[in-house]
N, CA, C and O atoms as CSV, one atom per row, in Angstrom:
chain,resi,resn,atom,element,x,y,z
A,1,UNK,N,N,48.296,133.076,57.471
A,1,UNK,CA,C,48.030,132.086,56.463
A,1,UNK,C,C,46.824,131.256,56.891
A,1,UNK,O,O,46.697,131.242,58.116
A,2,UNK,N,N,46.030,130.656,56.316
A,2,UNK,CA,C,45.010,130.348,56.247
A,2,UNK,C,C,45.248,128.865,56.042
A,2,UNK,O,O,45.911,128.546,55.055
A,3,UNK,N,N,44.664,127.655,57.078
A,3,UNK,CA,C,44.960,126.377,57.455
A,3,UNK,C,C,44.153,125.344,56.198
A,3,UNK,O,O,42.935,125.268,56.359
A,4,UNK,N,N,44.456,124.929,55.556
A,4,UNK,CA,C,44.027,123.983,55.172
A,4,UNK,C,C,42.998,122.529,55.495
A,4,UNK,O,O,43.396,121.825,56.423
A,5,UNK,N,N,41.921,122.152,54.882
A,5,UNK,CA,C,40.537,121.709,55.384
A,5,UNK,C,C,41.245,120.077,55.122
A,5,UNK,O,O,41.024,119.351,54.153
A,6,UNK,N,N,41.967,119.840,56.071
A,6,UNK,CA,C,42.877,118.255,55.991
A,6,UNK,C,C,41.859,117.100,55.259
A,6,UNK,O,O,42.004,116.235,54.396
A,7,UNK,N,N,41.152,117.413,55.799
A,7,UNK,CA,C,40.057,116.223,54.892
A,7,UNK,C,C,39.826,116.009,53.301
A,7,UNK,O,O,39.226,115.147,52.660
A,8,UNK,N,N,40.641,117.292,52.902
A,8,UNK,CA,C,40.637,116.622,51.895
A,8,UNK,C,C,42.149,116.425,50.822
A,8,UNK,O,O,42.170,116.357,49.593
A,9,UNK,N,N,43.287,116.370,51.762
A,9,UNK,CA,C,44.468,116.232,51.619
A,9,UNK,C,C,44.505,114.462,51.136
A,9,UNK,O,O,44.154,113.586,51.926
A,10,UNK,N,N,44.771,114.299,50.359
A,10,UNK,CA,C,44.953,112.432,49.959
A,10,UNK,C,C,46.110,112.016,50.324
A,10,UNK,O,O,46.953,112.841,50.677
A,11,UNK,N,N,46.421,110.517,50.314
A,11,UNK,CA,C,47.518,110.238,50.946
A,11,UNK,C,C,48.258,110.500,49.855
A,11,UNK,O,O,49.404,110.541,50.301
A,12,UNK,N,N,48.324,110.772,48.308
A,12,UNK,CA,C,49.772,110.968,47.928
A,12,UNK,C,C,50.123,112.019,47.799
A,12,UNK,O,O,51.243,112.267,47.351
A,13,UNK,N,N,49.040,113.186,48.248
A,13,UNK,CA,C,49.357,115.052,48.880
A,13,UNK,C,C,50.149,114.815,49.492
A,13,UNK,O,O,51.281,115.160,49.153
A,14,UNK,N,N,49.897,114.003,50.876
A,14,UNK,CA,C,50.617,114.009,52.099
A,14,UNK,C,C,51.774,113.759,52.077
A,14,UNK,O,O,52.647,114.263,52.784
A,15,UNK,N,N,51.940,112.603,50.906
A,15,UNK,CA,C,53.247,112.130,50.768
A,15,UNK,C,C,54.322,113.211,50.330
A,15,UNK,O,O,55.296,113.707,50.898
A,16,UNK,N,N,53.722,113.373,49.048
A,16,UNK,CA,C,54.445,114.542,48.509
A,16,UNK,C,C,54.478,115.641,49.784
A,16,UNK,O,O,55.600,115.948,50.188
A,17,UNK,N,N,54.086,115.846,50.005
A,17,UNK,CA,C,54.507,117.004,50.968
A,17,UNK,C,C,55.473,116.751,52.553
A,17,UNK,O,O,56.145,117.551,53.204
A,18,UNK,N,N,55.160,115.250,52.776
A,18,UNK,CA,C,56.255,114.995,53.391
A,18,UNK,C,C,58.007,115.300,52.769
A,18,UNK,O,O,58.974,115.886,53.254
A,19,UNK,N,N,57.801,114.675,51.672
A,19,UNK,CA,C,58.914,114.177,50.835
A,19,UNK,C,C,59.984,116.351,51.142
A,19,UNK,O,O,61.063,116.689,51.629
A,20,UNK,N,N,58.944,117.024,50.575
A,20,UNK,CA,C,59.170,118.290,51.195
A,20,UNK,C,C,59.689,119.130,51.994
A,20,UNK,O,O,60.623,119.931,51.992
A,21,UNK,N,N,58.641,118.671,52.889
A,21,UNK,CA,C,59.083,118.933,54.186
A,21,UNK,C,C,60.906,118.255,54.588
A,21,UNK,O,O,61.986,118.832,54.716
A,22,UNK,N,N,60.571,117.089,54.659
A,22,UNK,CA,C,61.971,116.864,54.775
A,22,UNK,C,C,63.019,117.278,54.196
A,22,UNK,O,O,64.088,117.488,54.770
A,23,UNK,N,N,62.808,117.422,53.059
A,23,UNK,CA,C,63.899,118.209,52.126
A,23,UNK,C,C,64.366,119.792,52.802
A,23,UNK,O,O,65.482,120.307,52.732
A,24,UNK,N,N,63.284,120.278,53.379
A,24,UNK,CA,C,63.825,121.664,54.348
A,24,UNK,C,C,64.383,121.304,55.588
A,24,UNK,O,O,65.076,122.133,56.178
A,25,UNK,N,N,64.215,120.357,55.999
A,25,UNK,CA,C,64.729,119.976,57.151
A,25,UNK,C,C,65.937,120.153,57.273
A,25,UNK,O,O,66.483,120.777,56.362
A,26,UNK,N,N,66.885,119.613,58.577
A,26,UNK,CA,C,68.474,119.380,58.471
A,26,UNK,C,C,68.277,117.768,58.625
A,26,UNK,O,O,67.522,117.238,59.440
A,27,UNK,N,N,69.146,117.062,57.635
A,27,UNK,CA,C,69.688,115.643,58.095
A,27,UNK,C,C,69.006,115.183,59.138
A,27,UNK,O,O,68.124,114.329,59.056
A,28,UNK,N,N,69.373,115.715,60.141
A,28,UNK,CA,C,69.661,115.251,61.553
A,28,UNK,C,C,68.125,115.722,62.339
A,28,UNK,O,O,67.837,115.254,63.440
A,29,UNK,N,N,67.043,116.879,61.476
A,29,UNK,CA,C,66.144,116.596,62.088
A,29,UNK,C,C,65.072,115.788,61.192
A,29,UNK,O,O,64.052,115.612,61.857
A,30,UNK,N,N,64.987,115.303,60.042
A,30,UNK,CA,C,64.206,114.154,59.338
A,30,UNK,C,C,64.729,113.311,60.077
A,30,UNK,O,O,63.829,112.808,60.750
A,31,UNK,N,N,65.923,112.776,60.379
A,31,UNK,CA,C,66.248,111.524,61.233
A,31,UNK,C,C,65.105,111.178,62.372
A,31,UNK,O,O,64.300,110.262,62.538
A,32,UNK,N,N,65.466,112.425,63.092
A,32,UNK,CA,C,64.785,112.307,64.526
A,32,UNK,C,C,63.545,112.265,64.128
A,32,UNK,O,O,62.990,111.275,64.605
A,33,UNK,N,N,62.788,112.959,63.399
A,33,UNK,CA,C,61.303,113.710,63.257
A,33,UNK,C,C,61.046,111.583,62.849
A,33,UNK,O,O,60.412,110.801,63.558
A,34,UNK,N,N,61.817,111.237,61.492
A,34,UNK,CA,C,61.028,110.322,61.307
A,34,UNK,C,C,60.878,108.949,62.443
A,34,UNK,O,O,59.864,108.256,62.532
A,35,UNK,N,N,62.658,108.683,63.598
A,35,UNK,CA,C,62.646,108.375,64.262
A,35,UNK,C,C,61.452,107.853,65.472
A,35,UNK,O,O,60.960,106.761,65.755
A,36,UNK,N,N,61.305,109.130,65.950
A,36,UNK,CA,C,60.039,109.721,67.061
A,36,UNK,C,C,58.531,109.384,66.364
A,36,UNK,O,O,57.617,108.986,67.087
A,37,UNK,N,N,58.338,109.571,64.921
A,37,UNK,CA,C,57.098,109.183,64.523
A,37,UNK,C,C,56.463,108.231,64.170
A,37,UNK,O,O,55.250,108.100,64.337
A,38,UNK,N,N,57.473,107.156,63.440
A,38,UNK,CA,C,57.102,106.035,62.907
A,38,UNK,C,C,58.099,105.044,63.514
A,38,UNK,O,O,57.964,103.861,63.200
A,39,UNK,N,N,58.960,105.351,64.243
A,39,UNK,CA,C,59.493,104.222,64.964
A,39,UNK,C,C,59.992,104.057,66.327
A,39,UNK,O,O,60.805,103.329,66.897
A,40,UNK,N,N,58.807,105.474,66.783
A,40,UNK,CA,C,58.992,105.530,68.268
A,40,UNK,C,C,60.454,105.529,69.209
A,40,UNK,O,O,60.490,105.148,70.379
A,41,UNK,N,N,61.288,105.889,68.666
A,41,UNK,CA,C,62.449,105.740,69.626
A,41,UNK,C,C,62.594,106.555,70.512
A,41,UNK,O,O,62.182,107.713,70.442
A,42,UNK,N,N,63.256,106.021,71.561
A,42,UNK,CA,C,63.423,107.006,72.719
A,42,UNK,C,C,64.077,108.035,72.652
A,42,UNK,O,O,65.060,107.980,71.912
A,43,UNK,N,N,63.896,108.899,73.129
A,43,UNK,CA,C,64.801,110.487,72.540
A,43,UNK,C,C,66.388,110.391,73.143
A,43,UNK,O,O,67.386,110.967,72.710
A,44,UNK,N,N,66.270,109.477,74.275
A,44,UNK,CA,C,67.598,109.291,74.903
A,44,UNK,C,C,68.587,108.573,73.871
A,44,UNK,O,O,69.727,108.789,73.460
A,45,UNK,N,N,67.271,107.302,73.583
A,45,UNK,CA,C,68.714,106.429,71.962
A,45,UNK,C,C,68.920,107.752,70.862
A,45,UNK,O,O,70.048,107.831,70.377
A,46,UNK,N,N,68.079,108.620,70.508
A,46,UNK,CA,C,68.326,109.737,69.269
A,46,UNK,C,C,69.400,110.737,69.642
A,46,UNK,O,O,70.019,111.473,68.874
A,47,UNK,N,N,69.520,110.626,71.053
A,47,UNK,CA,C,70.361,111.961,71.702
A,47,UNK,C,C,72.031,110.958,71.646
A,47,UNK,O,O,73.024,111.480,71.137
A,48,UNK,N,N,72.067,109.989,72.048
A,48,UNK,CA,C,73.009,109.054,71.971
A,48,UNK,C,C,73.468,108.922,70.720
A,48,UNK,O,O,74.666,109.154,70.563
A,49,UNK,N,N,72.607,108.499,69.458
A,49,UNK,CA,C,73.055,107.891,68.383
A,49,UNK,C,C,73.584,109.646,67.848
A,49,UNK,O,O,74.604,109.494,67.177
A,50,UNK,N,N,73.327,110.723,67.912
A,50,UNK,CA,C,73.623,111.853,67.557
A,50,UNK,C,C,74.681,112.450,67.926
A,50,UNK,O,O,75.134,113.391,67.274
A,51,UNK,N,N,75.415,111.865,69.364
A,51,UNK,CA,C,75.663,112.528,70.101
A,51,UNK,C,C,75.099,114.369,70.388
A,51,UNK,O,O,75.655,115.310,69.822
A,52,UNK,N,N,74.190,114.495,71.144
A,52,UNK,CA,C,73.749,115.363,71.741
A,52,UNK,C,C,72.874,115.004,72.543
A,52,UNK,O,O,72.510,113.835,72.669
A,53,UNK,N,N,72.221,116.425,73.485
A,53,UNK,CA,C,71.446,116.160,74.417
A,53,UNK,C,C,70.045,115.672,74.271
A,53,UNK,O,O,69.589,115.563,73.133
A,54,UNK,N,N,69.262,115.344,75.384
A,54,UNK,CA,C,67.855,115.208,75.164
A,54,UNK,C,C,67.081,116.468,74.362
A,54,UNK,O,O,66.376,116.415,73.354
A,55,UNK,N,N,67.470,117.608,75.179
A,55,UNK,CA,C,66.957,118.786,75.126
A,55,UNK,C,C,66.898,119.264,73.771
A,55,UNK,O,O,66.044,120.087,73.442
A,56,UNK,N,N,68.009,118.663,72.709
A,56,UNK,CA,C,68.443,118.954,71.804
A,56,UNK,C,C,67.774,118.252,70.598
A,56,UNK,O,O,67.616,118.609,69.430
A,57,UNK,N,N,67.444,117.167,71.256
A,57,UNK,CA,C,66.378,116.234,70.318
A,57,UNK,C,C,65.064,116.657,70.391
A,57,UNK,O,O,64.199,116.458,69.537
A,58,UNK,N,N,64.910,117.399,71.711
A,58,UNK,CA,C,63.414,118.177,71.346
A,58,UNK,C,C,64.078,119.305,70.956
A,58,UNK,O,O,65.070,118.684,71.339
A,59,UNK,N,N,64.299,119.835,70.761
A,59,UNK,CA,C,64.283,121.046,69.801
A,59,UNK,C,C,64.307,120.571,68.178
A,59,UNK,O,O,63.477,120.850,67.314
A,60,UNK,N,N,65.222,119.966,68.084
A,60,UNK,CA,C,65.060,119.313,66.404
A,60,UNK,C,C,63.925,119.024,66.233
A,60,UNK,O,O,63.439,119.679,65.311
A,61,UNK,N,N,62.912,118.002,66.916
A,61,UNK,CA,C,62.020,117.252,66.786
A,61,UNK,C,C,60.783,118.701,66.846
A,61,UNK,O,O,59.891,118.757,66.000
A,62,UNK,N,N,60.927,119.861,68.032
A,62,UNK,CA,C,59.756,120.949,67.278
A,62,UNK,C,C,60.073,121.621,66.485
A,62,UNK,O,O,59.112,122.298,66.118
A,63,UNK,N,N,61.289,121.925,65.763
A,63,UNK,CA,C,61.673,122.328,64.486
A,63,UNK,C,C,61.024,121.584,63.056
A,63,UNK,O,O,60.526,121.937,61.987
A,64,UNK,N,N,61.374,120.334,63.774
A,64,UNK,CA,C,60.621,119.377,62.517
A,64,UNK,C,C,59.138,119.480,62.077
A,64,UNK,O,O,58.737,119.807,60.960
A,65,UNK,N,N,58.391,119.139,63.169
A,65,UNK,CA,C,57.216,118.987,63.570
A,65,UNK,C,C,57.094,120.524,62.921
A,65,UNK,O,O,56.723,120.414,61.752
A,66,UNK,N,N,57.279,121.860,63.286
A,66,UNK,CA,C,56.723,122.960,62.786
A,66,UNK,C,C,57.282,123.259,61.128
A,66,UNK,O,O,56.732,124.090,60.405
A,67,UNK,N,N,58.265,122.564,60.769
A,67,UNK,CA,C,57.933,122.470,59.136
A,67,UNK,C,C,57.180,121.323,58.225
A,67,UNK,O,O,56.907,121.394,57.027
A,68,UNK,N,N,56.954,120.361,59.046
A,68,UNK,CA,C,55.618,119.706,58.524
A,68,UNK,C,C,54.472,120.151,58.075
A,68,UNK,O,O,53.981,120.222,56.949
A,69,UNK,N,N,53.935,120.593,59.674
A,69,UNK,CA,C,52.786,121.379,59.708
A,69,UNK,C,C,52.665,122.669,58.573
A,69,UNK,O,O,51.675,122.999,57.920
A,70,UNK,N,N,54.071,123.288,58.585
A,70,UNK,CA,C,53.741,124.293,57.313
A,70,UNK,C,C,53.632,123.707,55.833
A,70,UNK,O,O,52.932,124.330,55.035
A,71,UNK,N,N,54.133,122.812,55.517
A,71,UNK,CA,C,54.038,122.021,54.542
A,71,UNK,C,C,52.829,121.287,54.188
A,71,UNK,O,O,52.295,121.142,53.088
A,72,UNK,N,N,52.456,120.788,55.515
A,72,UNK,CA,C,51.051,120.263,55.144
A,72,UNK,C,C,49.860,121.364,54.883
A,72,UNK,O,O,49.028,121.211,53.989
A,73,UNK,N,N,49.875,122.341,55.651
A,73,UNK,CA,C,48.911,123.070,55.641
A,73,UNK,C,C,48.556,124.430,54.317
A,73,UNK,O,O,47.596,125.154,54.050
A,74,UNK,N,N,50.002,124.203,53.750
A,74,UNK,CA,C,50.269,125.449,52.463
A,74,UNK,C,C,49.688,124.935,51.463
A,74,UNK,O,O,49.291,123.770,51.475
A,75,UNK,N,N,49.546,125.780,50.396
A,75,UNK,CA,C,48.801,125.281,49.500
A,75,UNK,C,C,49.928,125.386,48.335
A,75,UNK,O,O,49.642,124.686,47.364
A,76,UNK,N,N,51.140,126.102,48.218
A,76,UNK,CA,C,52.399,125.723,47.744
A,76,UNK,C,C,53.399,125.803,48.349
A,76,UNK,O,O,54.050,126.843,48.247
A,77,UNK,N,N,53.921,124.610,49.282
A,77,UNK,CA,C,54.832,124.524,50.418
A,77,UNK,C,C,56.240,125.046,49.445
A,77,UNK,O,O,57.051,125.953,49.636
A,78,UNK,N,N,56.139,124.296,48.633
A,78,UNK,CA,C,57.514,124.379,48.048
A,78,UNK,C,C,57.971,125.774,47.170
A,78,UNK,O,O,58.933,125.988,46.432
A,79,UNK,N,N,56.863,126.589,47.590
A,79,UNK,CA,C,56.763,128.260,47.156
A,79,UNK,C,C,56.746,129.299,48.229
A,79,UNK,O,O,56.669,130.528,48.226
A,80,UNK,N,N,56.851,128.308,49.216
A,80,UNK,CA,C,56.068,129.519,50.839
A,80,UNK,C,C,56.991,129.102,51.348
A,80,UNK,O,O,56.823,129.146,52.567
A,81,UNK,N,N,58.122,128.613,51.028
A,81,UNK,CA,C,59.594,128.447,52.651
A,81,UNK,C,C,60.983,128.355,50.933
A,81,UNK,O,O,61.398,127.218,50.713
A,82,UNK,N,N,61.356,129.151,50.254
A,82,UNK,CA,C,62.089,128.380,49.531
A,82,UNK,C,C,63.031,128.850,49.936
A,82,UNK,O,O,63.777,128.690,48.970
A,83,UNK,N,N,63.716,129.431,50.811
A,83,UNK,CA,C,65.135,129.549,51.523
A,83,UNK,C,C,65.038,128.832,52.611
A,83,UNK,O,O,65.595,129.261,53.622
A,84,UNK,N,N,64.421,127.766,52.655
A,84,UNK,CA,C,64.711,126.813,53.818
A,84,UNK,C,C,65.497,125.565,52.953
A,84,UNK,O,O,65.907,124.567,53.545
């Protein structure tokens, strides 16, 4: 697939395609993903408030992170993952 020229993605692309993205997500990794991004928490409080491990919060968190990126970068996200 062929990456998208971000510069000219606007912020209410982005939005919308957040909104997306999360929607493929699980619960529990929009939590973390948005957690870790915009409100910096420690992965130890995310592993706690979840009960699970650290290890486990990074894995959610590159699960997350790699359906963003597909979302941001598609040119119909919501056509290119629809069994997620």
């Amino acid at each position: 697939m062929r990456r998208r020229d971000l510069s000219t993605v606007t912020i209410e692309d982005a939005e919308r395609r957040m909104v997306i993205a999360l929607r493929k997500m699980t619960s529990r990794q929009g939590d973390i993903f948005m957690s870790i991004r915009f409100d910096e928490t420690p992965y130890g409080e995310l592993a706690e408030r979840h009960g699970i491990t650290v290890e486990q919060v990074t894995s959610d968190f590159a699960c997350a992170l790699r359906m963003w990126g597909r979302c941001l970068h598609a040119r119909f996200p919501h056509l290119v993952w629809p069994w997620l």
